[in-house]
N, C-alpha and C positions, 0 to 999 in steps of 0.2 A: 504494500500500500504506500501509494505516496500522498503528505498532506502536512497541514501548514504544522510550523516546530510550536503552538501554542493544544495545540491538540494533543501533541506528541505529550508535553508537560504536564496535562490534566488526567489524561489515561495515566500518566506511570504514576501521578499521586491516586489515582482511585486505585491502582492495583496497589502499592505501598497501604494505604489506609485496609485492603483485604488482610495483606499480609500483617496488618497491624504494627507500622513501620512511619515513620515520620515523613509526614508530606515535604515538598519542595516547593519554593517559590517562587523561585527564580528561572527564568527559560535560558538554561546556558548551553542549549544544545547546540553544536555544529551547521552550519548547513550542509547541507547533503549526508549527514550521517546518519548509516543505519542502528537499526534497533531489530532485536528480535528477541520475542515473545514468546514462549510459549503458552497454551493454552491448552489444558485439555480434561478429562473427568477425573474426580478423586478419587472413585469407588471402580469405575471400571477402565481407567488406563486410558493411549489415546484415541480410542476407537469406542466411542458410548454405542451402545446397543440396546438401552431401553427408552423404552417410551412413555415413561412416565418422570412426575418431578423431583423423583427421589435423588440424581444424581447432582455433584453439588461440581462448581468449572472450580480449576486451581489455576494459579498465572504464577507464572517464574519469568523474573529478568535475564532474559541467559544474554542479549549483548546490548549495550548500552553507551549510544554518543562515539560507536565509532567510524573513525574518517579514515582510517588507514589507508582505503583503496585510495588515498587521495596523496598519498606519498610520493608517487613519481614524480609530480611536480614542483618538488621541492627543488 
């Protein structure tokens, strides 16, 4: 996904707030850096298979703010 770095900042405090983590409030992210997320079921792993509202989503920050790909042009 791509989308503005003020969006970027309010999703990682709503997932921080799940993780019962301290929000941020400052938007010091990069331009152009990625983020990735995971997202997936607590109960059944990353492949949910029921249909009902028992299963509960977990979010882990696995990369955060980085520009790396952006090194050659240094």
């Amino acid at each position: 996904m791509v989308t503005h770095g003020g969006f970027i900042m309010e999703f990682l405090n709503v997932v921080r707030l799940l993780k019962r983590q301290k929000m941020r409030l400052v938007n010091d992210g990069d331009n152009t850096a990625l983020y990735i997320i995971k997202i997936y079921c607590k109960q059944c792993g990353n492949e949910c298979k029921k249909d009902d509202d028992s299963c509960s989503l977990e979010f882990d920050l696995v990369l955060l703010n980085d520009s790396t790909h952006l090194d050659y042009m240094k």
